[in-house]
N, C-alpha and C positions, 0 to 999 in steps of 0.2 A: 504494500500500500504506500502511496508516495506523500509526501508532506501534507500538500494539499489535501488529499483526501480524509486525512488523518482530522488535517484543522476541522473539517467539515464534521466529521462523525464527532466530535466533541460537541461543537456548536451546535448540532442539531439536541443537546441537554438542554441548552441553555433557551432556545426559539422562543417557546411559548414561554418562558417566567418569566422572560426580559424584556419583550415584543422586540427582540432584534433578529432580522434575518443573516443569512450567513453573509451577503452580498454587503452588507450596512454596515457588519462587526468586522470584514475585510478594512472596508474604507474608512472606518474608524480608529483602526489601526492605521491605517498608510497616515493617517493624522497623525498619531501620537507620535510614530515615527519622523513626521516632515516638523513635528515643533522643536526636534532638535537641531535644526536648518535654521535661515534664515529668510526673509519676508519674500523675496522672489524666486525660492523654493516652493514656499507654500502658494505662490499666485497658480491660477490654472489649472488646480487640481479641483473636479467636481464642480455641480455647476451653483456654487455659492457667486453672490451676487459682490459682496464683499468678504474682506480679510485685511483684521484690524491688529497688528500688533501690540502687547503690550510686556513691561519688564521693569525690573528693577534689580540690584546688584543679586538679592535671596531668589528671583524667577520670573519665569517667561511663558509667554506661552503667544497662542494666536485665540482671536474671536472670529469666528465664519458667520455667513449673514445671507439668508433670500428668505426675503416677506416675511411672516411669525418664527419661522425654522434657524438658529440660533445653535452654534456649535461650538462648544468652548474646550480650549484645547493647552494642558499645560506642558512643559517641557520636563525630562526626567533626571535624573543623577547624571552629571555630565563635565563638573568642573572639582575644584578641590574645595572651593566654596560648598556646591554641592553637597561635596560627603559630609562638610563641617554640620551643613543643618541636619542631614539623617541620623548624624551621632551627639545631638541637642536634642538627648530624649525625654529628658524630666517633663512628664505631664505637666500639661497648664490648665486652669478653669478660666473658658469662653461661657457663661451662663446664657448670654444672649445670642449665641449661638448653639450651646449644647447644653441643655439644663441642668441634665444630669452628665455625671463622669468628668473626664478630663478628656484632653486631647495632647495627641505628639507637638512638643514643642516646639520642637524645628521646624515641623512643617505647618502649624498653626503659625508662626512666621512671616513665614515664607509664601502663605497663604494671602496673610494677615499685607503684605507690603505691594503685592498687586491686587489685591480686591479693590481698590477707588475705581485702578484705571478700567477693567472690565465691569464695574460697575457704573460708568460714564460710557464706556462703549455699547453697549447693551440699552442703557437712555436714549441714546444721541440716535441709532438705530432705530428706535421704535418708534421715537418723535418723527425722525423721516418718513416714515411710513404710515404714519396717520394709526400708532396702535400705543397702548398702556403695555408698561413693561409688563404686568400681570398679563398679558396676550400672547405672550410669547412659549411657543415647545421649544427648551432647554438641552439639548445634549451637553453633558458637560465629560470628557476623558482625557486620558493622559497616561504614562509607563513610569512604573518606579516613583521616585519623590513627585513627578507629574499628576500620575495614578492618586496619591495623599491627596494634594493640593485640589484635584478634581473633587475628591470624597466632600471635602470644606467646603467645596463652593456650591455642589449640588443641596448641599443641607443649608446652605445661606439661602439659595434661590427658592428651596421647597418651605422656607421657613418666612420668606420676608418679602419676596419678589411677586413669585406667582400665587393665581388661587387654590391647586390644587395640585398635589404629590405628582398626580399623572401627567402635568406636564414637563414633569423632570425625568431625564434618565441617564445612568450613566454607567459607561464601559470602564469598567479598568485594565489595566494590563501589568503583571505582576506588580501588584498593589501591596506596601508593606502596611503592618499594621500600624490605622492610624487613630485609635480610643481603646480606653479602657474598659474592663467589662462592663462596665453603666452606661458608659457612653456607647458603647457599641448596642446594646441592647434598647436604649432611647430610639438608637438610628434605625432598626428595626419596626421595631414599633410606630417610628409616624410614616411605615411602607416604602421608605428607601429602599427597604433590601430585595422587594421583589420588584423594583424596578432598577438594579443593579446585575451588568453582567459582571463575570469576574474570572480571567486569563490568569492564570498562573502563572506561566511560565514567560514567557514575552509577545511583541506586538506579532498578530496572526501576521504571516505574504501569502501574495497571490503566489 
């Protein structure tokens, strides 16, 4: 059986609990992969309308854009800075983003230092388009410390942005652990987790 085939009989677990089809969670990958690139990497890939950059020294990533359909995309362990925030583990308490438990340090950071800019991109988009940020289907994904920083941002969005869980979803791709058992079980509980795929091992290829 050849790679690909391999990817696919896996993803076919995943179809129905995460509504992602194998063709989606392909190109959602080539994403997480392309946010370790740079902005004219990621142009022309898919037919997103836009593709907004944003960064700061702790992360990166890209925002995608056509009409309500909204993809958010962070960038994975890749620098020495990088590894500094994945080994910044001491839980933190985010209350107003996680009520219960704690969250990874470093990556509630790192999280915490690009949330304005994709939160002004994600405004700036919607106003364009004649919609309330509550209007918007949210994919949020990302590999490794990416994978983290996605976790944070889909529970911002499912907790403050939009009206309802189902317009969030989010792929990870070898995702470390980013809450403590309370927190992780919060994040369950307000239906993250069945709208969460989850790769183990790294970004699927075609």
């Amino acid at each position: 059986m050849d790679s690909r085939s391999q990817h696919e009989d896996l993803l076919d677990q995943f179809e129905e609990l995460a509504t992602f089809s194998n063709d989606e969670t392909l190109q959602l990958g080539e994403f997480a992969s392309l946010a370790y690139l740079d902005r004219d990497a990621n142009l022309g890939v898919a037919s997103y309308t836009t593709v907004s950059p944003f960064a700061t020294d702790l992360s990166s990533g890209f925002v995608r854009a056509r009409g309500a359909e909204v993809v958010v995309t962070y960038k994975g362990t890749d620098t020495a800075r990088d590894f500094q925030t994945d080994f910044d583990a001491w839980p933190l308490a985010r209350p107003e983003l996680l009520p219960e438990g704690r969250i990874h340090g470093g990556f509630l950071k790192a999280w915490e230092s690009t949330w304005p800019q994709v939160a002004a991109i994600l405004d700036s988009h919607a106003h364009d388009h004649g919609l309330q940020v509550s209007d918007l289907q949210v994919t949020v994904c990302g590999h490794s410390l990416g994978a983290a920083q996605a976790t944070l941002a889909a529970l911002q969005v499912a907790r403050h942005l939009v009206r309802s869980v189902d317009q969030v979803r989010l792929p990870t791709f070898g995702s470390p652990r980013v809450f403590t058992w309370a927190g992780a079980a919060f994040f369950e509980r307000m239906g993250l987790g069945a709208r969460t795929l989850v790769w183990r091992r790294t970004t699927p290829t075609r």
